[in-house]
Residue frames relative to the residue before (quaternion, step in Angstrom):
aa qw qx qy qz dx dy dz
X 1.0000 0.0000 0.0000 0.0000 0.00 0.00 0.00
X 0.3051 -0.7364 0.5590 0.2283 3.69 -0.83 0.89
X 0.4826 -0.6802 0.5175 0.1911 3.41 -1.76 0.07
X 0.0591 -0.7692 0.6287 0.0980 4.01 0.16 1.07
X 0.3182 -0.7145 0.6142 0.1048 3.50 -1.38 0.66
X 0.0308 0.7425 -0.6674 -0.0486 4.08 -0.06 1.18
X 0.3113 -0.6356 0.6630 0.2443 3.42 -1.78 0.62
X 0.2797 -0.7655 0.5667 0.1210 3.99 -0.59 1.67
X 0.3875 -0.4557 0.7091 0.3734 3.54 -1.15 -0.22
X 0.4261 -0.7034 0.4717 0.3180 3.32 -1.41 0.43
X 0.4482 0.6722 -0.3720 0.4570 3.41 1.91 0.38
X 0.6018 0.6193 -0.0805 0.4979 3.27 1.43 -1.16
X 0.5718 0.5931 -0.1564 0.5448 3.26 1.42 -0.67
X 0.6757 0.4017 -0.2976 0.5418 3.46 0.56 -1.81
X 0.5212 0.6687 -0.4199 0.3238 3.75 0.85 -1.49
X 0.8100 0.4387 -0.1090 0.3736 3.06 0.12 -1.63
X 0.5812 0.4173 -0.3239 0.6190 3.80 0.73 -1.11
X 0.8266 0.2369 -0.3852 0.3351 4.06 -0.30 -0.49
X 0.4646 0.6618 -0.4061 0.4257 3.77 1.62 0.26
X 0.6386 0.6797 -0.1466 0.3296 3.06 1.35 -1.28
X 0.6346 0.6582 -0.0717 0.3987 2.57 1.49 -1.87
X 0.6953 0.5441 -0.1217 0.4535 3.18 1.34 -1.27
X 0.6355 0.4569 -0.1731 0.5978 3.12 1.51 -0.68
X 0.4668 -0.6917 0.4848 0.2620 3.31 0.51 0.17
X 0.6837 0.5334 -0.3811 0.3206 3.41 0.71 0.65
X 0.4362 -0.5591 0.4520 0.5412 3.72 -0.70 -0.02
X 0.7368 -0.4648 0.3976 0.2880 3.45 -1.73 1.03
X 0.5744 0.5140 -0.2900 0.5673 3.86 1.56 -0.88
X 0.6553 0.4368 -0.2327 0.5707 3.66 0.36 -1.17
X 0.5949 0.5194 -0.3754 0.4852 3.97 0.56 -0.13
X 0.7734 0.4532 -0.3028 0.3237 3.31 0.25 -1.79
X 0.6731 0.6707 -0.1012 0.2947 3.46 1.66 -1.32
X 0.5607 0.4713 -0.3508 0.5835 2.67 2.05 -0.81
X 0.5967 0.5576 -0.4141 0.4020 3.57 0.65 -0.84
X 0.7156 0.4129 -0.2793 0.4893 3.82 0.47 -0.98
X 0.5415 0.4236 -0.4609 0.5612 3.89 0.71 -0.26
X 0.7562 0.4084 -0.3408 0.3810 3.87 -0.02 -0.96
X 0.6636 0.3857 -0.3909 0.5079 3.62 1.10 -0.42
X 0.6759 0.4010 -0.4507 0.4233 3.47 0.23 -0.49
X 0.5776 0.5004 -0.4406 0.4710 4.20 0.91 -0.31
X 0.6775 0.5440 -0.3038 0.3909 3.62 0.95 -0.38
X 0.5098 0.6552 -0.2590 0.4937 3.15 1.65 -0.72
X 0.6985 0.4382 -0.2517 0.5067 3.50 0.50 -1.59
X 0.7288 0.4663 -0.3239 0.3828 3.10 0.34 -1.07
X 0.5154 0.5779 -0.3250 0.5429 3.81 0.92 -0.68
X 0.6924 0.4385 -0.2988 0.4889 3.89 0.27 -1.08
X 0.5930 0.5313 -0.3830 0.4685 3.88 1.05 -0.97
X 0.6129 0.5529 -0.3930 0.4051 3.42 0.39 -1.54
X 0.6689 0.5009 -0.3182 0.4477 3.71 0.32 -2.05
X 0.6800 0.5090 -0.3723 0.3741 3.69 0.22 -1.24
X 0.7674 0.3191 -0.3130 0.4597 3.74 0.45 -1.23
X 0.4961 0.5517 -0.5071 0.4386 3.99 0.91 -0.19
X 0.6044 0.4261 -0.3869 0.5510 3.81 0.33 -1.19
X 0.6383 0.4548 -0.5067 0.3591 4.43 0.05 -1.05
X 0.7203 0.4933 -0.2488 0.4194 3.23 0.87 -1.65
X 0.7159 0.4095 -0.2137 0.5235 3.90 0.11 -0.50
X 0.5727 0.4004 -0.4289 0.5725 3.74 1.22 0.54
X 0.6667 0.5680 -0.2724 0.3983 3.32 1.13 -1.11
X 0.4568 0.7028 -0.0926 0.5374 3.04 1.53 -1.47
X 0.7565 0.1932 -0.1708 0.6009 4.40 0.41 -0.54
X 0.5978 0.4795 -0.4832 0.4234 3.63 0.87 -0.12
X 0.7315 0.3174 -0.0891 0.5968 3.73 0.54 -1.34
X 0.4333 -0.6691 0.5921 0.1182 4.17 0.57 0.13
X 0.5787 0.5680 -0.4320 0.3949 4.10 1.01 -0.68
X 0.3213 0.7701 -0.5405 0.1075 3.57 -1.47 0.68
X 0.5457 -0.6139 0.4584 0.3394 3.81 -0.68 0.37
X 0.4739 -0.6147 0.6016 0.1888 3.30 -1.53 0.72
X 0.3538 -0.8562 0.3143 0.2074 3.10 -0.58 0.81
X 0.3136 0.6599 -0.3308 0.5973 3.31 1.86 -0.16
X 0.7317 0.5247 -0.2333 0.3673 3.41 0.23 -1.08
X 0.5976 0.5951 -0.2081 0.4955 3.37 0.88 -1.43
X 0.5365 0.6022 -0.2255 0.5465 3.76 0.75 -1.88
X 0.8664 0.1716 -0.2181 0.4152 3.42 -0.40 -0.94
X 0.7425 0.3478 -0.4014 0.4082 4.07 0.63 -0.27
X 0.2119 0.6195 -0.5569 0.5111 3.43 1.65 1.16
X 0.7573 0.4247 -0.2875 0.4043 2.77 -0.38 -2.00
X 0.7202 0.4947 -0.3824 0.3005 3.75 -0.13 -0.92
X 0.5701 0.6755 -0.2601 0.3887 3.20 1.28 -1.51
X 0.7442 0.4940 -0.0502 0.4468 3.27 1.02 -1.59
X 0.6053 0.3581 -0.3300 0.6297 3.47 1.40 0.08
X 0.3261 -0.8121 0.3937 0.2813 3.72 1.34 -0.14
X 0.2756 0.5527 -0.6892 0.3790 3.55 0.63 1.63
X 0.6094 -0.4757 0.5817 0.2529 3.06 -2.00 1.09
X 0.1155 0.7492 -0.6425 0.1124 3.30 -0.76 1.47
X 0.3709 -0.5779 0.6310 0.3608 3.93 -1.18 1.14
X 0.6019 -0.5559 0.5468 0.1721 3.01 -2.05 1.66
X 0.4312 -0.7411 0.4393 0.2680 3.92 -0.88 0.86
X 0.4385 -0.7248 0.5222 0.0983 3.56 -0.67 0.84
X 0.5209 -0.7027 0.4581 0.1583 3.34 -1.22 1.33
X 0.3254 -0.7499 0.5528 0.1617 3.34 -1.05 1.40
X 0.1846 -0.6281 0.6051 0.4530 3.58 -1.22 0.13
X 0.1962 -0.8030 0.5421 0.1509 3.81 -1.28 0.51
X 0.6302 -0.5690 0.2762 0.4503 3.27 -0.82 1.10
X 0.4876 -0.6271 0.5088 0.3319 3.36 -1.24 0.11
């Protein structure tokens, strides 16, 4: 395991040591969770962006997609549990 060096305010500090505290953890065991959850939020953010850019290339080659109005309402129906016919991809002008 390597050793990163951050530079805290000593506000930032108290912050952090009386968050910790509260959490039952040590102020180390805190920061780590906090850096492991941000850096999973990252990747995960960059995935999302990646499959939007796949989908919205796919999406100008073939022109097919869903109305959104449509969608909304065979939710809503779905979700009150009436037998609703699944909506059907439009091609849209270019």
């Amino acid at each position: 395991m390597s050793t990163t060096t951050i530079r805290l305010s000593e506000e930032l500090k108290a912050r952090i040591e009386a968050a910790a505290d509260k959490a039952g953890r040590s102020p180390h065991a805190f920061i780590l969770a906090l850096i492991e959850r941000g850096t999973e939020q990252a990747e995960q953010r960059a995935s999302f962006v990646a499959e939007a850019l796949a989908a919205r290339g796919e999406f100008t080659e073939d022109r097919l997609g869903y109305d959104a109005e449509e969608l909304h309402r065979y939710f809503a129906q779905r979700a009150e549990g009436k037998k609703v016919r699944r909506p059907r991809p439009t091609k849209w002008p270019a």
